[in-house]
PDB file of N, CA, C, O and CB in Angstrom:
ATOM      1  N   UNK A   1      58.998  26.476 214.085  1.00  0.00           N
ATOM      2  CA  UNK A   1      59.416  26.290 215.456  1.00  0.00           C
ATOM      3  C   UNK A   1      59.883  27.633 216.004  1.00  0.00           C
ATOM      4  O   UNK A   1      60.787  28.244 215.433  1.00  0.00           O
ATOM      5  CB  UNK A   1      60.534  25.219 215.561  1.00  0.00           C
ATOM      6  N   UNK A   2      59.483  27.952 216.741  1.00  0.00           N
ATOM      7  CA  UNK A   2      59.676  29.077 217.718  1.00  0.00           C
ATOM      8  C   UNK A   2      61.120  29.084 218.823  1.00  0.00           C
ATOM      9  O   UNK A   2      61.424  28.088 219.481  1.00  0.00           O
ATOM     10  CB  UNK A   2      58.284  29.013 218.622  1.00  0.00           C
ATOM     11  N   UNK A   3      61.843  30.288 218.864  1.00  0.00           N
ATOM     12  CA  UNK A   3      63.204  29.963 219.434  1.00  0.00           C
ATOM     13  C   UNK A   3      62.356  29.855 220.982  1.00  0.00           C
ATOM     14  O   UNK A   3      63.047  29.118 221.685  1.00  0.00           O
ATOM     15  CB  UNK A   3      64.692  31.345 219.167  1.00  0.00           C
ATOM     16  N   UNK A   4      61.243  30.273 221.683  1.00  0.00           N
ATOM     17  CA  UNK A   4      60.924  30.267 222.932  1.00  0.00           C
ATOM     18  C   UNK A   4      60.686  28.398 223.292  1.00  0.00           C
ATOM     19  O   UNK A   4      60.924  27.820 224.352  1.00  0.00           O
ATOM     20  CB  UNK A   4      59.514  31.380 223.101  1.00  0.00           C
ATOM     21  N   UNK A   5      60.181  27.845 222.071  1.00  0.00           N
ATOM     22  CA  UNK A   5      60.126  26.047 222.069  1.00  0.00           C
ATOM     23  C   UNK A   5      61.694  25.882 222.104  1.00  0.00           C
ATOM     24  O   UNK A   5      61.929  25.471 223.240  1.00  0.00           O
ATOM     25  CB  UNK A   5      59.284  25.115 220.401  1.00  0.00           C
ATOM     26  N   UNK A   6      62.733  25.988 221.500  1.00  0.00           N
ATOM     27  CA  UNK A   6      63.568  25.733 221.431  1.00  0.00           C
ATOM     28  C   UNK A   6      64.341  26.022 222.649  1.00  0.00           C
ATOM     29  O   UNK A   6      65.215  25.205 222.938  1.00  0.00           O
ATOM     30  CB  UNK A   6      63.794  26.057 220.477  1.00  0.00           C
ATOM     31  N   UNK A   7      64.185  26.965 223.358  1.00  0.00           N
ATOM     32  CA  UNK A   7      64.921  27.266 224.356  1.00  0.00           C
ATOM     33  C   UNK A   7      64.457  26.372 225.643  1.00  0.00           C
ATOM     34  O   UNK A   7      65.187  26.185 226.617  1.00  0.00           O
ATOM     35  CB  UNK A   7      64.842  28.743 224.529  1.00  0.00           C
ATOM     36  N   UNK A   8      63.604  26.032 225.554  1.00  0.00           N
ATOM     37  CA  UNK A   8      62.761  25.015 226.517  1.00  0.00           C
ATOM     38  C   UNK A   8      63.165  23.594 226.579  1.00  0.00           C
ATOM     39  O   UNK A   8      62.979  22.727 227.433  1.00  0.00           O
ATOM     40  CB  UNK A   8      61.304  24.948 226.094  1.00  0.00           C
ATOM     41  N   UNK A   9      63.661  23.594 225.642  1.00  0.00           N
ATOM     42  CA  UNK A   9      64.391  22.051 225.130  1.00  0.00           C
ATOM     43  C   UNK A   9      65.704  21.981 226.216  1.00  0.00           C
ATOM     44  O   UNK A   9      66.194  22.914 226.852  1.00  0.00           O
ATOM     45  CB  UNK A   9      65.094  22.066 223.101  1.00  0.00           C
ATOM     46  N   UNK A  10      66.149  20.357 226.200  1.00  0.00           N
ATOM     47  CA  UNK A  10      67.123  19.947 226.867  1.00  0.00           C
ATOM     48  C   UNK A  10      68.270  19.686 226.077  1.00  0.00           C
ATOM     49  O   UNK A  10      68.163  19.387 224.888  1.00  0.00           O
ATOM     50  CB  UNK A  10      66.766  18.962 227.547  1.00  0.00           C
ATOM     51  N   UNK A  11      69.177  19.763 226.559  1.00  0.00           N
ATOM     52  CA  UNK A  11      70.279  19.246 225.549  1.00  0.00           C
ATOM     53  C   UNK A  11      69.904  17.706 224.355  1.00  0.00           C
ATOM     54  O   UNK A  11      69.827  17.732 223.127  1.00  0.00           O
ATOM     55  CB  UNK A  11      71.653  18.797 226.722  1.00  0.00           C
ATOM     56  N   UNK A  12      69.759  16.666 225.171  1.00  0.00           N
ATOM     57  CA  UNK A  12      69.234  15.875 224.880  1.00  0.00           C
ATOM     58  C   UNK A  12      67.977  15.977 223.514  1.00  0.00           C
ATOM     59  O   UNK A  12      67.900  15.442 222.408  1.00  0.00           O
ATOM     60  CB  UNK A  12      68.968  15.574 226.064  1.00  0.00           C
ATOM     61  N   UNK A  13      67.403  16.619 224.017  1.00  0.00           N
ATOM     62  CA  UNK A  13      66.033  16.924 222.933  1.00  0.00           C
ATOM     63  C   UNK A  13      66.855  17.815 221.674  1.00  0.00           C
ATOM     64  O   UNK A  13      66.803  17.499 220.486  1.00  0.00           O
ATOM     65  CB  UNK A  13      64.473  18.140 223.855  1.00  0.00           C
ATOM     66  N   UNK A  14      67.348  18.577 222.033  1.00  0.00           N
ATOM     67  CA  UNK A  14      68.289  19.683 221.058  1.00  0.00           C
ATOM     68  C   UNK A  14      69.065  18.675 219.953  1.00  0.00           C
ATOM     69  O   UNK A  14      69.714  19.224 219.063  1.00  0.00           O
ATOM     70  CB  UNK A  14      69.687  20.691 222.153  1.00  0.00           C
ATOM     71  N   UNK A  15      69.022  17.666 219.987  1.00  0.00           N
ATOM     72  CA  UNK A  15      70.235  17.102 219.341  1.00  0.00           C
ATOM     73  C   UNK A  15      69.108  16.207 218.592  1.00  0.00           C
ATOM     74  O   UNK A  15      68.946  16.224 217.371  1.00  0.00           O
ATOM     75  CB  UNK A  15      71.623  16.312 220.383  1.00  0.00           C
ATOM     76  N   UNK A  16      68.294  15.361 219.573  1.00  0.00           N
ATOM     77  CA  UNK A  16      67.303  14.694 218.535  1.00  0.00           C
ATOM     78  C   UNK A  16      66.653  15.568 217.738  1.00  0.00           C
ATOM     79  O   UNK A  16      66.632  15.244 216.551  1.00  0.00           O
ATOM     80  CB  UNK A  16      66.252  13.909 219.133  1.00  0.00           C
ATOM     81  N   UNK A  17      66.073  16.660 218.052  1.00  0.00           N
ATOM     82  CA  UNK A  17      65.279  17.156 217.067  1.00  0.00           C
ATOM     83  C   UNK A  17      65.995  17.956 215.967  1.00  0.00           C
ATOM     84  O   UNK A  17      65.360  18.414 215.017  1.00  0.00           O
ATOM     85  CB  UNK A  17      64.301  17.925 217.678  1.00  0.00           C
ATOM     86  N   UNK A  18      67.618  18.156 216.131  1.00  0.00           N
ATOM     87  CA  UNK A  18      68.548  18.340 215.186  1.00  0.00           C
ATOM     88  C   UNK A  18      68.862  17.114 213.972  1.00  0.00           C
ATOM     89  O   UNK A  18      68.970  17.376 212.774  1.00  0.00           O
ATOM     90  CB  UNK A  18      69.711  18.621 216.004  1.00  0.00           C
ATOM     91  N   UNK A  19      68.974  15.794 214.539  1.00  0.00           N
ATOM     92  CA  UNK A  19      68.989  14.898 213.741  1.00  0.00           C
ATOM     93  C   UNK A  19      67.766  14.372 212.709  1.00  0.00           C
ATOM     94  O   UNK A  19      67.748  13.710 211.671  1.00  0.00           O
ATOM     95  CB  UNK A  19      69.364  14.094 214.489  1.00  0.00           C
ATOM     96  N   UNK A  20      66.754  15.023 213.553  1.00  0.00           N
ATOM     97  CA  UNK A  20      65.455  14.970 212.862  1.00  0.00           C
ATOM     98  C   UNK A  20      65.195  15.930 211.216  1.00  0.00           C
ATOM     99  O   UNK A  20      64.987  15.762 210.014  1.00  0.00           O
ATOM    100  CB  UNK A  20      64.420  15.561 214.095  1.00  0.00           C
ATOM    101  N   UNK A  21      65.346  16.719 212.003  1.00  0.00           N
ATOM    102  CA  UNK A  21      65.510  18.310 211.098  1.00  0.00           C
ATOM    103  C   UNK A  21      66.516  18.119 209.575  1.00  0.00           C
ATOM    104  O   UNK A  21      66.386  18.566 208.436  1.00  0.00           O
ATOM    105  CB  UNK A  21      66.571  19.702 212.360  1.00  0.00           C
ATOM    106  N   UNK A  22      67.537  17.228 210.235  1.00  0.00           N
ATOM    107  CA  UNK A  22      68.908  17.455 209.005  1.00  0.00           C
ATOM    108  C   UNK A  22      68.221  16.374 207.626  1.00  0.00           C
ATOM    109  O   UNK A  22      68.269  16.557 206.410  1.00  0.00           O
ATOM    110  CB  UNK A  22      71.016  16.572 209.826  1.00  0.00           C
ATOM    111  N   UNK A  23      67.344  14.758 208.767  1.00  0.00           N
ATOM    112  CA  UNK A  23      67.246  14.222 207.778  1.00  0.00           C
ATOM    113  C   UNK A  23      65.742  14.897 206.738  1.00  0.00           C
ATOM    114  O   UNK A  23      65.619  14.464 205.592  1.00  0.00           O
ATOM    115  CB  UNK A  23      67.291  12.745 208.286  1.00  0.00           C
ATOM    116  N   UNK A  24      65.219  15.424 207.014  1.00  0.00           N
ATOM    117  CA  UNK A  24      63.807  16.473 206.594  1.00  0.00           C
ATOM    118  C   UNK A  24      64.529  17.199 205.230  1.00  0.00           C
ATOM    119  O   UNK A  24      64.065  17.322 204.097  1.00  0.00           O
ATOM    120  CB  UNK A  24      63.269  17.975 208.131  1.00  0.00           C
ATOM    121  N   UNK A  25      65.693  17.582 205.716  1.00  0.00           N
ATOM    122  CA  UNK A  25      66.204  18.502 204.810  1.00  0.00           C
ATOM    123  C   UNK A  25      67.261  17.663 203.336  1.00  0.00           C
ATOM    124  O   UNK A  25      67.787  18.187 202.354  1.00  0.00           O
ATOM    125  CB  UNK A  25      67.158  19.598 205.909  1.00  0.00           C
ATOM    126  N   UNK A  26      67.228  16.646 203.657  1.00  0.00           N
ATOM    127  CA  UNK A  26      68.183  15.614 202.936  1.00  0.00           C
ATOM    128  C   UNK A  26      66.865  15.373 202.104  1.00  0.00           C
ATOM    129  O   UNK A  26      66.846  15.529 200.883  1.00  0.00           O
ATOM    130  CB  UNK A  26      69.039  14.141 203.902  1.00  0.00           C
ATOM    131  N   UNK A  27      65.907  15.035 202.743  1.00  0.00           N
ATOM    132  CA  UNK A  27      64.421  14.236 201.912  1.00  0.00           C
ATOM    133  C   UNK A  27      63.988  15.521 200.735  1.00  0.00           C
ATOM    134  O   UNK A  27      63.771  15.538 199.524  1.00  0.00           O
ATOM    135  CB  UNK A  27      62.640  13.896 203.392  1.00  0.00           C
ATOM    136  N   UNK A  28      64.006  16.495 201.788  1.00  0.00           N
ATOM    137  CA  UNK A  28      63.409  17.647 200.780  1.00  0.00           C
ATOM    138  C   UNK A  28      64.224  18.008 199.361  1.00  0.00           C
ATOM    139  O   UNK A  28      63.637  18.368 198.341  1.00  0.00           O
ATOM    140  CB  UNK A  28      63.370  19.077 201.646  1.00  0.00           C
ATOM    141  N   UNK A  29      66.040  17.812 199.496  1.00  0.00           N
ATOM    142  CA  UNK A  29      66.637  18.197 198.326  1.00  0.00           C
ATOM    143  C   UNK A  29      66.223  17.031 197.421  1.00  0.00           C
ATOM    144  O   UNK A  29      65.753  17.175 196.293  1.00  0.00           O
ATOM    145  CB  UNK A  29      68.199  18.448 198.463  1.00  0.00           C
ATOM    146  N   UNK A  30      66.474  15.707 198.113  1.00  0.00           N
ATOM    147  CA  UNK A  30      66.570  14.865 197.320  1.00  0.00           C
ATOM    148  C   UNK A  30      65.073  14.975 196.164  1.00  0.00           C
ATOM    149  O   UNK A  30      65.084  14.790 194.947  1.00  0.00           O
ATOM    150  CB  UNK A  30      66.816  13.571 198.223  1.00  0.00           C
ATOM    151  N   UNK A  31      63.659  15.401 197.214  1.00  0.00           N
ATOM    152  CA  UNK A  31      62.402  15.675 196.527  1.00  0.00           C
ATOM    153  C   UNK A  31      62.629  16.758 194.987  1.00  0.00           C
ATOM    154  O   UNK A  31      62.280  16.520 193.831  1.00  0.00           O
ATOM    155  CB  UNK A  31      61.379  16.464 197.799  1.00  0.00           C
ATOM    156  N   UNK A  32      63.257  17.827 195.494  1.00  0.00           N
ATOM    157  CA  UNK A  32      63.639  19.171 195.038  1.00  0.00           C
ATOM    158  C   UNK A  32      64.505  18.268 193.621  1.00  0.00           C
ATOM    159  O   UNK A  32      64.101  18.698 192.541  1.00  0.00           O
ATOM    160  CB  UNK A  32      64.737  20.338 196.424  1.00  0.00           C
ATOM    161  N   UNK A  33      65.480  17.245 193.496  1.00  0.00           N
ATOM    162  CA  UNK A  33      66.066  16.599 192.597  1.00  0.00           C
ATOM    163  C   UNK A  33      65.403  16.200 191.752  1.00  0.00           C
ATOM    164  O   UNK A  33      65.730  16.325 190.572  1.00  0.00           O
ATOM    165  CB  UNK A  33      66.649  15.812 192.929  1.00  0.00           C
ATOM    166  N   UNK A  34      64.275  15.604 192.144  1.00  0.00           N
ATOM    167  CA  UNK A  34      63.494  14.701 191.234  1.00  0.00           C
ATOM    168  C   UNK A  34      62.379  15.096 190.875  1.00  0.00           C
ATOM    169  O   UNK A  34      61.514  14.312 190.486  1.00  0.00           O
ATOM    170  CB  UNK A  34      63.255  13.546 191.678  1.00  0.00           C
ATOM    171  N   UNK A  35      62.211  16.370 190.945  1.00  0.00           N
ATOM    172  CA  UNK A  35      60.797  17.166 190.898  1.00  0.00           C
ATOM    173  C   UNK A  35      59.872  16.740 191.971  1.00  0.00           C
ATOM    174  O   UNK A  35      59.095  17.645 192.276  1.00  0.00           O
ATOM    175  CB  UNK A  35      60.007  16.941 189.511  1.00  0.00           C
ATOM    176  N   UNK A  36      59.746  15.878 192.495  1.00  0.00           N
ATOM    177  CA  UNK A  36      58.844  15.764 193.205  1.00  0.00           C
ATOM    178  C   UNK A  36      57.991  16.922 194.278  1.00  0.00           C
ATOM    179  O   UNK A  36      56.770  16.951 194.434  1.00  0.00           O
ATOM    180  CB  UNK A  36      59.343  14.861 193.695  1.00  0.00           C
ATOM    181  N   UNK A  37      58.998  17.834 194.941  1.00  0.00           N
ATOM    182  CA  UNK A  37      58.844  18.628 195.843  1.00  0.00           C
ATOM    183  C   UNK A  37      57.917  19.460 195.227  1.00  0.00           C
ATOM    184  O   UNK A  37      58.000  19.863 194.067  1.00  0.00           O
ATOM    185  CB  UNK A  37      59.980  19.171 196.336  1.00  0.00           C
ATOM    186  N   UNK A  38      56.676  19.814 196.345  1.00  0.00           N
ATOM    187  CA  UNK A  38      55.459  20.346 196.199  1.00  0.00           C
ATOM    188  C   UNK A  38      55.591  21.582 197.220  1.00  0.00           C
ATOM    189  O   UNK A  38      54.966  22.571 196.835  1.00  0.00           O
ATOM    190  CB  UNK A  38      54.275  19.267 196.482  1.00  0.00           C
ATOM    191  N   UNK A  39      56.278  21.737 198.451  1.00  0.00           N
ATOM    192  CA  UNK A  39      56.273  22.789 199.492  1.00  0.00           C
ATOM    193  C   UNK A  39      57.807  23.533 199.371  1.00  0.00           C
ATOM    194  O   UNK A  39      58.616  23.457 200.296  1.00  0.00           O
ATOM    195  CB  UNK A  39      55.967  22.056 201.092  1.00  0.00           C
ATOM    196  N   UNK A  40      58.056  24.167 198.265  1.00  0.00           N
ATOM    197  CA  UNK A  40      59.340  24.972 198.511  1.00  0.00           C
ATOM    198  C   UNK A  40      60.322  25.352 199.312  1.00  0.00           C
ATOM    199  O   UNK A  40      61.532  25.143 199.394  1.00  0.00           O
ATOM    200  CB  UNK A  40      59.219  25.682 198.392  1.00  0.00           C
ATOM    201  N   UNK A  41      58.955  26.389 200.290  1.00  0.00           N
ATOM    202  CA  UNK A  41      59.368  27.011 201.238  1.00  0.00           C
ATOM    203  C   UNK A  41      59.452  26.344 202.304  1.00  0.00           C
ATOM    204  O   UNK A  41      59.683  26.935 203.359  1.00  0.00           O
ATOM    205  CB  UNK A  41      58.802  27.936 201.390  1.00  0.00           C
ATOM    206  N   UNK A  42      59.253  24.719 202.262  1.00  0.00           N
ATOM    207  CA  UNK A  42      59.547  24.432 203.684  1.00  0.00           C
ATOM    208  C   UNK A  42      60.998  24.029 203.559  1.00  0.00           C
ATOM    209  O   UNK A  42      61.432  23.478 204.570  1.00  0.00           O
ATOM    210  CB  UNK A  42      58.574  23.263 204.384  1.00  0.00           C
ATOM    211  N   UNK A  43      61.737  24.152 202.696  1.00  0.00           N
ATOM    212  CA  UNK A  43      63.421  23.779 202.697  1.00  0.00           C
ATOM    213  C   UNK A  43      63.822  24.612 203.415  1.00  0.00           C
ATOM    214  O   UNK A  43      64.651  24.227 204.239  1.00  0.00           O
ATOM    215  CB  UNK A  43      64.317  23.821 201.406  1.00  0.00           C
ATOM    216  N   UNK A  44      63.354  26.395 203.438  1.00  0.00           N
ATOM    217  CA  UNK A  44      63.657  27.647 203.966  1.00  0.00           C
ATOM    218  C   UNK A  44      63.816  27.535 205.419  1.00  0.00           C
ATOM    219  O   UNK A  44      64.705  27.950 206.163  1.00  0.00           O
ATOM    220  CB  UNK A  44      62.650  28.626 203.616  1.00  0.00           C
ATOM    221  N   UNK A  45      62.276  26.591 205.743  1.00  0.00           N
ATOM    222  CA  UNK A  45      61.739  26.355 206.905  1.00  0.00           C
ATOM    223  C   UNK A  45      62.790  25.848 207.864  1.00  0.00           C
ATOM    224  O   UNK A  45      63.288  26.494 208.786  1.00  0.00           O
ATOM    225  CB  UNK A  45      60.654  25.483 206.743  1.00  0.00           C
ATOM    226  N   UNK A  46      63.067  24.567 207.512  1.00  0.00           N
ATOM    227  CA  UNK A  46      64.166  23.812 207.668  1.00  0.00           C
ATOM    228  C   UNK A  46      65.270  24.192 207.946  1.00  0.00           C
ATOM    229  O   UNK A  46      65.617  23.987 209.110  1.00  0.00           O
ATOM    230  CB  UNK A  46      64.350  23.256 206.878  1.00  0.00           C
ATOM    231  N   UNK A  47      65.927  24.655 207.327  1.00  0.00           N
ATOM    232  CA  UNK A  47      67.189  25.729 207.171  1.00  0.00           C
ATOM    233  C   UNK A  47      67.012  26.707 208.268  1.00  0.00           C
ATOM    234  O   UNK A  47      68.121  27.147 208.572  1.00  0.00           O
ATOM    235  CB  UNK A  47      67.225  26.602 205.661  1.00  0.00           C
ATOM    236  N   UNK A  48      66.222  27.140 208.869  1.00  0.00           N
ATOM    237  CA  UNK A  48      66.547  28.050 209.371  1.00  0.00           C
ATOM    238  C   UNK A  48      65.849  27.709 211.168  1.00  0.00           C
ATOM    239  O   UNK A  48      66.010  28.331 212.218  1.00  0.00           O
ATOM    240  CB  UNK A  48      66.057  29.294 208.379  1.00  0.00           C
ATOM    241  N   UNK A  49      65.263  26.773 210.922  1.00  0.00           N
ATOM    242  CA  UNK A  49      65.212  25.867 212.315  1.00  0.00           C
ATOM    243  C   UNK A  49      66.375  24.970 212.574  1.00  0.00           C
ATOM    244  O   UNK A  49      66.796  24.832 213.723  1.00  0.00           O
ATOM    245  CB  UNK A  49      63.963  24.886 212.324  1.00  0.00           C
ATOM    246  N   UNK A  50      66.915  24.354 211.559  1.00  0.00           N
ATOM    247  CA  UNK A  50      68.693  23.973 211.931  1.00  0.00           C
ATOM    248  C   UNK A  50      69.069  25.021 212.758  1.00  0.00           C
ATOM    249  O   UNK A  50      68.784  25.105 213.953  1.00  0.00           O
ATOM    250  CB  UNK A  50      69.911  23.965 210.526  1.00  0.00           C
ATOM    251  N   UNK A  51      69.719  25.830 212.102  1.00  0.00           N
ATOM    252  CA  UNK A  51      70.460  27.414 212.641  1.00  0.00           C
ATOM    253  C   UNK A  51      69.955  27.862 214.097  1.00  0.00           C
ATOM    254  O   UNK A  51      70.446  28.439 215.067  1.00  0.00           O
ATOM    255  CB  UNK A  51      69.951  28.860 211.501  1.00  0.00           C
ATOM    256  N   UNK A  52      68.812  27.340 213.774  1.00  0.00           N
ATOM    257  CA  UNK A  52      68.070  28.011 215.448  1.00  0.00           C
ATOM    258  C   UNK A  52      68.217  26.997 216.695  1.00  0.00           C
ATOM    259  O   UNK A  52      67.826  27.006 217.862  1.00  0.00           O
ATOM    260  CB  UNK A  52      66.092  28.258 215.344  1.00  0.00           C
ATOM    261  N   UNK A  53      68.942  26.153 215.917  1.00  0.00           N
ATOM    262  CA  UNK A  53      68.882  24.776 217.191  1.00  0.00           C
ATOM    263  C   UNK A  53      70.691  24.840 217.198  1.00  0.00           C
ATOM    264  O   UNK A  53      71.322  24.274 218.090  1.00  0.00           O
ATOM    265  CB  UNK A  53      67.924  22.617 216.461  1.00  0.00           C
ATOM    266  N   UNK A  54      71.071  25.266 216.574  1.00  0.00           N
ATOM    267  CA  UNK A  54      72.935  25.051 216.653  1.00  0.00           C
ATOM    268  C   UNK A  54      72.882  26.397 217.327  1.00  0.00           C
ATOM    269  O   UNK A  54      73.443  26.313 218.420  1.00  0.00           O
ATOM    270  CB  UNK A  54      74.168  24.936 214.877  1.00  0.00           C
ATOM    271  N   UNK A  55      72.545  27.280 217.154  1.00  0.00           N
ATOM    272  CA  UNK A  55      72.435  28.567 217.633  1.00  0.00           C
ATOM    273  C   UNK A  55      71.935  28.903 219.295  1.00  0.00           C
ATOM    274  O   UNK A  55      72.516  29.656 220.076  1.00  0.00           O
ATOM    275  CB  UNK A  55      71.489  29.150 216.653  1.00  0.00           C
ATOM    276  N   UNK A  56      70.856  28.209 219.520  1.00  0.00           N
ATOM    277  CA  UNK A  56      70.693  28.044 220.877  1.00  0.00           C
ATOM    278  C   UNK A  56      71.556  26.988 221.875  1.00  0.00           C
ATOM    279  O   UNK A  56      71.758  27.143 223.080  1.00  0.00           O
ATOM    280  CB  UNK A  56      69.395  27.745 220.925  1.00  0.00           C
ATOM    281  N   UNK A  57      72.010  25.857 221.014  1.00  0.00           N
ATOM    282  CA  UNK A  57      72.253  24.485 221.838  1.00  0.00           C
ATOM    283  C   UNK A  57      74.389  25.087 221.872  1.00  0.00           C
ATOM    284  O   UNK A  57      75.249  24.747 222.683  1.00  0.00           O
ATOM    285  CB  UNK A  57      71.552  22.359 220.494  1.00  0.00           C
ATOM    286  N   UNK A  58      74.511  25.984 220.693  1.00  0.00           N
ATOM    287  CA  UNK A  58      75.895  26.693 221.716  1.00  0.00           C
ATOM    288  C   UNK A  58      76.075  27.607 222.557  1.00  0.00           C
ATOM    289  O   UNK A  58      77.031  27.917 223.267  1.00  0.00           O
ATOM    290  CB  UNK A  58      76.782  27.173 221.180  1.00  0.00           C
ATOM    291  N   UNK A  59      74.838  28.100 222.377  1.00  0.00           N
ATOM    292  CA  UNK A  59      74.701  29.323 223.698  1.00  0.00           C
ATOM    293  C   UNK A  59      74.443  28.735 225.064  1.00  0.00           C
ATOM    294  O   UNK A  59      74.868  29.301 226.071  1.00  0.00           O
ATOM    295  CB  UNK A  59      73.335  30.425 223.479  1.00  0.00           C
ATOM    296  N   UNK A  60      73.838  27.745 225.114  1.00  0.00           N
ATOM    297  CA  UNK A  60      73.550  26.831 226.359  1.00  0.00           C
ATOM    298  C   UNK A  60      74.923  26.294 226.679  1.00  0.00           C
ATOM    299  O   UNK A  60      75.375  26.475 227.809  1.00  0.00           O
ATOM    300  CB  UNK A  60      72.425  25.553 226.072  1.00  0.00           C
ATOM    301  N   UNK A  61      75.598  25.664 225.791  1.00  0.00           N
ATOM    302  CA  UNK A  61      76.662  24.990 225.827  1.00  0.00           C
ATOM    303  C   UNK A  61      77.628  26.182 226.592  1.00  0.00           C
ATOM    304  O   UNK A  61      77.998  26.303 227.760  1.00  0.00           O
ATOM    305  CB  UNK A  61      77.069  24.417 224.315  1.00  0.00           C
ATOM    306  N   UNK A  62      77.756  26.645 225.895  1.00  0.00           N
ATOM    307  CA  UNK A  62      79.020  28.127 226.225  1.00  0.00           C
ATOM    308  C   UNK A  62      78.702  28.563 227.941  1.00  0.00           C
ATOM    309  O   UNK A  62      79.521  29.127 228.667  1.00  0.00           O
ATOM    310  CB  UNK A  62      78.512  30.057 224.888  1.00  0.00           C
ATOM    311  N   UNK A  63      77.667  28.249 228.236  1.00  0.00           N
ATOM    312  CA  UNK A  63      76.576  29.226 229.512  1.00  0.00           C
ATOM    313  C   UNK A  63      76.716  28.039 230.307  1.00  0.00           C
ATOM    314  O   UNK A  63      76.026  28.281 231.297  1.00  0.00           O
ATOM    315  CB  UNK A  63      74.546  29.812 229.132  1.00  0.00           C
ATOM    316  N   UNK A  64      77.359  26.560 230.482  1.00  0.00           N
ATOM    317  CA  UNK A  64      77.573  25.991 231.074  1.00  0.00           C
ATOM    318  C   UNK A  64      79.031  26.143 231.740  1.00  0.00           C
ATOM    319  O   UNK A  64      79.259  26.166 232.950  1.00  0.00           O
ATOM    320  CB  UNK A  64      77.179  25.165 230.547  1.00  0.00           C
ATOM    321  N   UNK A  65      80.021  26.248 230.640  1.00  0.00           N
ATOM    322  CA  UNK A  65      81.386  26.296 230.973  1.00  0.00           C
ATOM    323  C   UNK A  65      81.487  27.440 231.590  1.00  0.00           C
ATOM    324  O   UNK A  65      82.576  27.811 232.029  1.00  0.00           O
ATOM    325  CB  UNK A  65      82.311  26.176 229.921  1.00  0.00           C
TER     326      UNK A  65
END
C-alpha cells in the first residue's frame, strides 16, 4: 500500500482498513506459530502498512485541531 492510497483515504476508511490490517497480522503470527506460514515477508508487509495508517490518520487528526 502506497502512503499516496493512504492519504486519499477518509477517516472512516483509515480505521477499517486498520482493523483489517491488525487482524492479517494476528492470522499471519498465529500461521508463523504453527509452521504453516509460506509468505514471510508479508508480516514485514503488514507491519509497516499498520505504521503507515497510524502515521497518516494522526497527522490528519492533529491537522484538524
Amino acid at each position: 500500500m502506497k502512503a499516496s492510497d493512504v492519504h486519499a483515504m477518509t477517516p472512516d476508511q483509515l480505521k477499517d482498513e486498520l482493523e483489517k490490517l491488525k487482524k492479517e497480522q494476528f492470522n499471519l503470527r498465529f500461521q508463523g506459530a504453527t509452521g504453516q506460514l509460506e509468505n514471510t515477508a508479508r508480516i514485514r508487509q503488514v507491519r509497516r502498512d499498520i505504521a503507515r495508517i497510524q502515521t497518516i490518520a494522526s497527522q490528519k487528526q492533529s491537522a484538524e485541531a
